[in-house]
The first five atom37 places (N, CA, C, CB, O) and aatype in JSON, in Angstrom:
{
  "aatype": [20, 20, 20, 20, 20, 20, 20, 20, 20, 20, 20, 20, 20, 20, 20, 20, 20, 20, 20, 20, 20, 20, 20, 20, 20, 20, 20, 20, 20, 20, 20, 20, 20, 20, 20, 20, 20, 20, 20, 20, 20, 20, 20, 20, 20, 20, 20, 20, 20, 20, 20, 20, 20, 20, 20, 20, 20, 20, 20, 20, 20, 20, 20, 20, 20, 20, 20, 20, 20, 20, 20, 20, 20, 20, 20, 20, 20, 20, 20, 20],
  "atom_mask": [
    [1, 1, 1, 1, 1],
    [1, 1, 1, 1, 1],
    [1, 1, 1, 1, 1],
    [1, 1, 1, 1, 1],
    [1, 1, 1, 1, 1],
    [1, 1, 1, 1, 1],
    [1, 1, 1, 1, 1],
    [1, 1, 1, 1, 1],
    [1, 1, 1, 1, 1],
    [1, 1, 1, 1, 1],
    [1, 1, 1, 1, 1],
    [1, 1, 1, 1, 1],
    [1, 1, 1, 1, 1],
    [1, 1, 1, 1, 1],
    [1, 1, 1, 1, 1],
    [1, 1, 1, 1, 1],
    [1, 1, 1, 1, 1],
    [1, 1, 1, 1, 1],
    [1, 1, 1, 1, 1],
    [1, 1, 1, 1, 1],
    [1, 1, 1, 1, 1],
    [1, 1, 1, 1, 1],
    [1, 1, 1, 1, 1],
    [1, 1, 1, 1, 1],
    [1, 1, 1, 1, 1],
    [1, 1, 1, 1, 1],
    [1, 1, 1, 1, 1],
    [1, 1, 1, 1, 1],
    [1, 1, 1, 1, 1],
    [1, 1, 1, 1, 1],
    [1, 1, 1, 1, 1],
    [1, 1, 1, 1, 1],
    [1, 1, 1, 1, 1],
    [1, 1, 1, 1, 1],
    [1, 1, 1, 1, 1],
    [1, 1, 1, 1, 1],
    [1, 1, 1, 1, 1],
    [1, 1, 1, 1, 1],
    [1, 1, 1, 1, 1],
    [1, 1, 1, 1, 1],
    [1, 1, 1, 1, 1],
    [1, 1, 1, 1, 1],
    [1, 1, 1, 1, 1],
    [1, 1, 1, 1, 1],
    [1, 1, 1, 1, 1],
    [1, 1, 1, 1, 1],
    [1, 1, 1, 1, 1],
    [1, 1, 1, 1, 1],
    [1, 1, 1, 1, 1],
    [1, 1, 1, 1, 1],
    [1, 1, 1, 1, 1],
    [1, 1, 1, 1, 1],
    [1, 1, 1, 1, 1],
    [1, 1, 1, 1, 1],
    [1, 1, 1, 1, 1],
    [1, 1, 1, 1, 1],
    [1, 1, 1, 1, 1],
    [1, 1, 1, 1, 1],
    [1, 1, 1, 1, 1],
    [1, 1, 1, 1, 1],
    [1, 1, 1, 1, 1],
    [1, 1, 1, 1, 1],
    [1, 1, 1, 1, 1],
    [1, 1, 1, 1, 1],
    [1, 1, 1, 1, 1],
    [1, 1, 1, 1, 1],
    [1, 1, 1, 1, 1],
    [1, 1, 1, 1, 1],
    [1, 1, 1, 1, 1],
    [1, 1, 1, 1, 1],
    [1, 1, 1, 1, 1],
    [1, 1, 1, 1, 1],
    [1, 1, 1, 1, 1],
    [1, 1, 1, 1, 1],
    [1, 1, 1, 1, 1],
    [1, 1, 1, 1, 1],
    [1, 1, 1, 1, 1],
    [1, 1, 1, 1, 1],
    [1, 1, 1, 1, 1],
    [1, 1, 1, 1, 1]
  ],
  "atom_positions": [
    [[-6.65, 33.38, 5.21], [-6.47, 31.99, 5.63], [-7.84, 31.32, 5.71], [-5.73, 31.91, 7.0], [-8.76, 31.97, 6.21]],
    [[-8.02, 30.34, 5.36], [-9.19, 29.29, 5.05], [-9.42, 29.15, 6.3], [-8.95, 27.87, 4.25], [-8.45, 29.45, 7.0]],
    [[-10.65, 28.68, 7.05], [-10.7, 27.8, 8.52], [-11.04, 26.36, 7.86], [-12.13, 28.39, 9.85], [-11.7, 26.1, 6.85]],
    [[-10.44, 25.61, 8.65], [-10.23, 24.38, 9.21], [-11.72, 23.85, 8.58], [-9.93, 24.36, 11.0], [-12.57, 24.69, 8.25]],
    [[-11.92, 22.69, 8.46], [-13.51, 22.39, 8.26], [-13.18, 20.95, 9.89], [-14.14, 21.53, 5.87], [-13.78, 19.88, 10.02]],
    [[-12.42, 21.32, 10.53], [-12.37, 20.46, 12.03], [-12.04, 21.13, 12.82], [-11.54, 19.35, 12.27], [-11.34, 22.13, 12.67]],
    [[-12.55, 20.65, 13.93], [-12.06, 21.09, 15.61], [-10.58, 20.54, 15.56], [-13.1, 20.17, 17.12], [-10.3, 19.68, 14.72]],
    [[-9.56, 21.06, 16.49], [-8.59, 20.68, 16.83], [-8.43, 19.25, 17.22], [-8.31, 21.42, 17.58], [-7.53, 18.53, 16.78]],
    [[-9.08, 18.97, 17.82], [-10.12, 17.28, 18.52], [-9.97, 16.45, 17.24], [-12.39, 17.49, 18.96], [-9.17, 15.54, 17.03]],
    [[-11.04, 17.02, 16.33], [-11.02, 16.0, 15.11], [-9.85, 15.6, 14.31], [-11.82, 16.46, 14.15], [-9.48, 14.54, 13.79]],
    [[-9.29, 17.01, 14.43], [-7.9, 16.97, 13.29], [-6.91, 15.72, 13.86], [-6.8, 18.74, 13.33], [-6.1, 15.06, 13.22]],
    [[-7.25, 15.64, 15.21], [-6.36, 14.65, 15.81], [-6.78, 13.11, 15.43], [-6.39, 14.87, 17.4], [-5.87, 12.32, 15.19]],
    [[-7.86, 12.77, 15.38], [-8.35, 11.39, 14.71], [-8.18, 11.36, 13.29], [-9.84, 11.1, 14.94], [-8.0, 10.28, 12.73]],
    [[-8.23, 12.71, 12.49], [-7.87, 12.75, 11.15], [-6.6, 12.16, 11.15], [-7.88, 14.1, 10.54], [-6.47, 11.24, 10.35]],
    [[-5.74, 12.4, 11.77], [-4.2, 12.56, 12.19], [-3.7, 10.72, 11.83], [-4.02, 13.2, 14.31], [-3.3, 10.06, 10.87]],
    [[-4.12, 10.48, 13.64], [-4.45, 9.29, 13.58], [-4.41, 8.02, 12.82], [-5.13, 9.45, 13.67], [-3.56, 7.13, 12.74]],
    [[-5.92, 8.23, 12.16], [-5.86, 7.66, 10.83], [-4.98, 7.48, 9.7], [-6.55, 8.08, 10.39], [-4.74, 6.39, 9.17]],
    [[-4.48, 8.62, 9.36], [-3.43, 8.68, 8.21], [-2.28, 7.96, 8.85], [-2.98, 10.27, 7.7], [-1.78, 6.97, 8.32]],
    [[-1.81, 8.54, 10.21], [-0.42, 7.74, 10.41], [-0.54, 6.17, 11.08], [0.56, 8.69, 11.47], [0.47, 5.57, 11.44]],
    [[-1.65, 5.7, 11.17], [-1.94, 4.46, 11.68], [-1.77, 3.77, 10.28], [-3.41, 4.32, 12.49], [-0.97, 2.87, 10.04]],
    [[-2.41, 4.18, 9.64], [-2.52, 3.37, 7.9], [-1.59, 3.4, 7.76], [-3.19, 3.85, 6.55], [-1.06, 2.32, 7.52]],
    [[-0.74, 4.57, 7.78], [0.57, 4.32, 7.26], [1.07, 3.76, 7.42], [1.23, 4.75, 7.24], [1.54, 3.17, 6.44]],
    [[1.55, 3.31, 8.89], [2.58, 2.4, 9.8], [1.83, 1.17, 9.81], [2.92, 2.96, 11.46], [2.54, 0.18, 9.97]],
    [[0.49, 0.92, 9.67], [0.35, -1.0, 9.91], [-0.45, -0.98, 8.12], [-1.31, -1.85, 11.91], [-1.14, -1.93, 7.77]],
    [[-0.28, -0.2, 7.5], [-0.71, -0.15, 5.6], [-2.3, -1.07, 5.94], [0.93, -1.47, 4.06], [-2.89, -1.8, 5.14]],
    [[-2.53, -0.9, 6.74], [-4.86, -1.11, 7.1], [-5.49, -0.03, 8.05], [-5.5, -2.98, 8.33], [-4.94, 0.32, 9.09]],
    [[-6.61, 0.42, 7.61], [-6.96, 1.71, 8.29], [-7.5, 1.2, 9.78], [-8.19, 2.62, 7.36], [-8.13, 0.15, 9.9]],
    [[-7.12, 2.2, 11.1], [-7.45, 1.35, 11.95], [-8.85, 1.17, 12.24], [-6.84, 1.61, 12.94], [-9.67, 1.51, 11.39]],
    [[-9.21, 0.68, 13.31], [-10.56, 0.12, 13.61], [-10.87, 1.15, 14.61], [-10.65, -1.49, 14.16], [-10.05, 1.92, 15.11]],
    [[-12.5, 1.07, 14.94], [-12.72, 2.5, 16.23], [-12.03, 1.82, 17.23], [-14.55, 3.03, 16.92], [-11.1, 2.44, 17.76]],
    [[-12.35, 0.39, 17.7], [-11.34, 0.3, 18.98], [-9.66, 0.87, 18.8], [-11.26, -1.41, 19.37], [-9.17, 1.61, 19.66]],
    [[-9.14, 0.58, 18.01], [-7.73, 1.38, 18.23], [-7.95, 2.63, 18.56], [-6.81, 1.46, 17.05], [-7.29, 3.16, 19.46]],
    [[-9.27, 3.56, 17.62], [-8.7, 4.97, 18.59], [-9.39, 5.15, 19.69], [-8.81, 6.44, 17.91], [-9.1, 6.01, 20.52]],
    [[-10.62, 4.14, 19.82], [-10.74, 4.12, 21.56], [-9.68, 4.09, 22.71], [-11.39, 2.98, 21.91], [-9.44, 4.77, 23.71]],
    [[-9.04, 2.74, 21.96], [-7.35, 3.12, 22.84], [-6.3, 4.21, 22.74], [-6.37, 2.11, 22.55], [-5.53, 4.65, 23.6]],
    [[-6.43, 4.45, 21.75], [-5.26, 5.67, 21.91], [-5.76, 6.84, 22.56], [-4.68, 6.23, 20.49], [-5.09, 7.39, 23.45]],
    [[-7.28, 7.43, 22.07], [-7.31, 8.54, 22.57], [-7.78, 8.29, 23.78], [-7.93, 9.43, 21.89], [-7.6, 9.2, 24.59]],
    [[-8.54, 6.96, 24.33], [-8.94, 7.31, 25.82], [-10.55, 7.44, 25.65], [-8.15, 8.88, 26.45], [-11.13, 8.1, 26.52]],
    [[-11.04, 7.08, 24.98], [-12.5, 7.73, 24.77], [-13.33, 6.26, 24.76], [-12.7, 8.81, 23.1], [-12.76, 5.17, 24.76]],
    [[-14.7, 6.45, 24.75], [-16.02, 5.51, 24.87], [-16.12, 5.06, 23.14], [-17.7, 6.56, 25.58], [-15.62, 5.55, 22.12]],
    [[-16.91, 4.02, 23.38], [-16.91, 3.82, 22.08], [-17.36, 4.34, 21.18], [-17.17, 3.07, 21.89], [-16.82, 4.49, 20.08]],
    [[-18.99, 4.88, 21.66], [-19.83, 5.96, 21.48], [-18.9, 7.28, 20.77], [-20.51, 6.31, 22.99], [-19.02, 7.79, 19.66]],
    [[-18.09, 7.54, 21.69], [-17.46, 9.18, 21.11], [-16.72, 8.62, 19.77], [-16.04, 10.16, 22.43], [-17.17, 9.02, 18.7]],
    [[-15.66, 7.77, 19.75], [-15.38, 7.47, 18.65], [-16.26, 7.41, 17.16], [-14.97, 6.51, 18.99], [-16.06, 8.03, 16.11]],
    [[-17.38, 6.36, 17.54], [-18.56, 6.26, 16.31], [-19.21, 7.57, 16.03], [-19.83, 5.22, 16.69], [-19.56, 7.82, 14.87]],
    [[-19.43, 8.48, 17.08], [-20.06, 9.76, 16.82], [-19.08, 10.5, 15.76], [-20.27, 10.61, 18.24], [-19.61, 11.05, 14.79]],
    [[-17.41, 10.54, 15.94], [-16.77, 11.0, 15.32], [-16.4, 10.5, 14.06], [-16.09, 11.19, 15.93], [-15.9, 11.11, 13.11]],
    [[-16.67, 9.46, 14.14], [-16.68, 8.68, 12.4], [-17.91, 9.53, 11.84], [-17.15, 6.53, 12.29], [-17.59, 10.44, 11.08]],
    [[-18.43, 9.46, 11.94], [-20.64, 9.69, 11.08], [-19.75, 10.85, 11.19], [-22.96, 9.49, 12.15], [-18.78, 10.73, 10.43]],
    [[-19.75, 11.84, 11.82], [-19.28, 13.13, 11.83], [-18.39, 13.63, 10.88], [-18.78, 13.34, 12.89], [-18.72, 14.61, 10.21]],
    [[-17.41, 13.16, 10.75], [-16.46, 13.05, 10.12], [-16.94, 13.06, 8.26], [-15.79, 11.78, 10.79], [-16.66, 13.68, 7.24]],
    [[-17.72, 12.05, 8.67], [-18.19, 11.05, 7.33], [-18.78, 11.75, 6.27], [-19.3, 9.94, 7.68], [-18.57, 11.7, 5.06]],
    [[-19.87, 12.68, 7.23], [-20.9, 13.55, 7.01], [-19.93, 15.15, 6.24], [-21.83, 13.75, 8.76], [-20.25, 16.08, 5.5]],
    [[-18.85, 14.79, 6.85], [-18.68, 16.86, 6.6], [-17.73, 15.91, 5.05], [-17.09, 18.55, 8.53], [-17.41, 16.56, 4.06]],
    [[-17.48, 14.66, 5.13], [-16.78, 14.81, 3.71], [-15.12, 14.31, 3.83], [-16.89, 16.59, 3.19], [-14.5, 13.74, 2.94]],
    [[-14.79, 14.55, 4.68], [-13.33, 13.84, 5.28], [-12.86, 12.51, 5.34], [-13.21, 14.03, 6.52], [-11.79, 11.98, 5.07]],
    [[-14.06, 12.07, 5.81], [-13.8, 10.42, 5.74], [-14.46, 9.75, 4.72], [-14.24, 9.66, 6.98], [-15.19, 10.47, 4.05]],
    [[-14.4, 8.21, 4.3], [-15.44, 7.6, 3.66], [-14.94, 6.19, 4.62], [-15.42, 7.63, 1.74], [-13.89, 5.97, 5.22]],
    [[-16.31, 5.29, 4.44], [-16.04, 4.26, 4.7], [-16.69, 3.19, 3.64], [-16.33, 4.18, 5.98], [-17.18, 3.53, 2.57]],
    [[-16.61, 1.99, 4.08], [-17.26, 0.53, 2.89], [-18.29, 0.21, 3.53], [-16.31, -1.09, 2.63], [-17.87, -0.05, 4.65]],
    [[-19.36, 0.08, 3.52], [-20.46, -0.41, 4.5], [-20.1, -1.59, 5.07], [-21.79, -0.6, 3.9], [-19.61, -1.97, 4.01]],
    [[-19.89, -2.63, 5.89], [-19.78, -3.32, 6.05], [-18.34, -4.37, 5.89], [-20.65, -3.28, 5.72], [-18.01, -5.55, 5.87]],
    [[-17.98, -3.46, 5.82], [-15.79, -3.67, 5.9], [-15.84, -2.94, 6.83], [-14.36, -2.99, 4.51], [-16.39, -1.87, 7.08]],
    [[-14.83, -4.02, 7.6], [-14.5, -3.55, 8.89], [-12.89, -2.8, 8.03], [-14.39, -5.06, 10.37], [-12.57, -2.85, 6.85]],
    [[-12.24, -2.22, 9.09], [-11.09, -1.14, 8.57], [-10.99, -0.67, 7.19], [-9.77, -1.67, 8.77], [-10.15, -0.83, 6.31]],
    [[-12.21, 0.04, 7.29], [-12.46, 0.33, 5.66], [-12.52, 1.84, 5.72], [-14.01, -0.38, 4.92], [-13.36, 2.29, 4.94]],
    [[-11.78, 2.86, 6.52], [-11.9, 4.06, 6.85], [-10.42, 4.93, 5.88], [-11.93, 4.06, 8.65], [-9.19, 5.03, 5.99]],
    [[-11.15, 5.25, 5.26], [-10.39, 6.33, 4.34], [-10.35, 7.85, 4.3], [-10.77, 6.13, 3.2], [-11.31, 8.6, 4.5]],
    [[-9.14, 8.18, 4.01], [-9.52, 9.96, 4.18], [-9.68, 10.11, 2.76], [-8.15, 11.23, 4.9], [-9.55, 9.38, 1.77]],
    [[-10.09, 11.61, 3.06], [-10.43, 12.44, 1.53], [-9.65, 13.26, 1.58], [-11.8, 13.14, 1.18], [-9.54, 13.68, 0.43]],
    [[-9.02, 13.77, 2.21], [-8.31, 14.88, 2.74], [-6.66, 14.95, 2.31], [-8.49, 14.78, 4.3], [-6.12, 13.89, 2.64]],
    [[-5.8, 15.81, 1.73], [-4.63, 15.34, 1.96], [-3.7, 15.63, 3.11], [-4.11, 15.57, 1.02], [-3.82, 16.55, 3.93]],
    [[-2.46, 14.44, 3.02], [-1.83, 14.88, 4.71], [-1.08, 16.67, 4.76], [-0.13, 13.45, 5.17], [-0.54, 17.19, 5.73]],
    [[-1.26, 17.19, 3.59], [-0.88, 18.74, 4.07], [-1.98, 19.08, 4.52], [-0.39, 19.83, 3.03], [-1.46, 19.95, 5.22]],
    [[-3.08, 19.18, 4.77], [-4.23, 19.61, 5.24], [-4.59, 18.93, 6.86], [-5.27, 19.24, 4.09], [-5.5, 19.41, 7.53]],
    [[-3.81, 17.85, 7.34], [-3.71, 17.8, 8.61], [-2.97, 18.22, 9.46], [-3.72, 17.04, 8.84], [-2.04, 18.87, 8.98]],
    [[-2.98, 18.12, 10.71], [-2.28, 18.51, 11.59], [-1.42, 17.25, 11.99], [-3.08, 19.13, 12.59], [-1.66, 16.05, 11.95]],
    [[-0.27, 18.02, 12.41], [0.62, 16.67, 13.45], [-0.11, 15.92, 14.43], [1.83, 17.25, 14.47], [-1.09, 16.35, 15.05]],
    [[0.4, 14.81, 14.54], [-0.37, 13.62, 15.62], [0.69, 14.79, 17.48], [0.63, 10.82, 15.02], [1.81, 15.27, 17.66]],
    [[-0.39, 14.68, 18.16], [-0.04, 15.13, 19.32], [0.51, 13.84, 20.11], [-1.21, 15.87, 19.96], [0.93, 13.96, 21.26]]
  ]
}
């Protein structure tokens, strides 16, 4: 079995993402998952770059809801 290239944590904003796009078809913004998960704004942006960095995400420089996965949804986990 492969490991994960995310924490359980991340897989959940991976998550997130995919089913947020899905349901409003625009990727959300960090404040939405500030709200959902409960977190600073800081932790969110840390987890974007993070994210960004290992290859999972991409974004547009300067587009706002411009957050895309690389990833496919068999490779995530269920939204908790």
């Amino acid at each position: 079995m492969t490991a994960k290239p995310y924490t359980d944590k991340q897989g959940q904003y991976l998550a997130f993402i995919y089913y947020y796009t899905k349901i409003n078809r625009r990727a959300p913004a960090e404040a939405d998952m500030e709200r959902y998960f409960r977190v600073t704004p800081q932790s969110v942006h840390q987890m974007v770059l993070t994210r960004e960095s290992k290859r999972l995400i991409e974004r547009t420089p300067g587009m706002a809801r411009s957050i895309r996965l690389l990833i496919q949804r068999e490779d995530l986990p269920d939204l908790d």
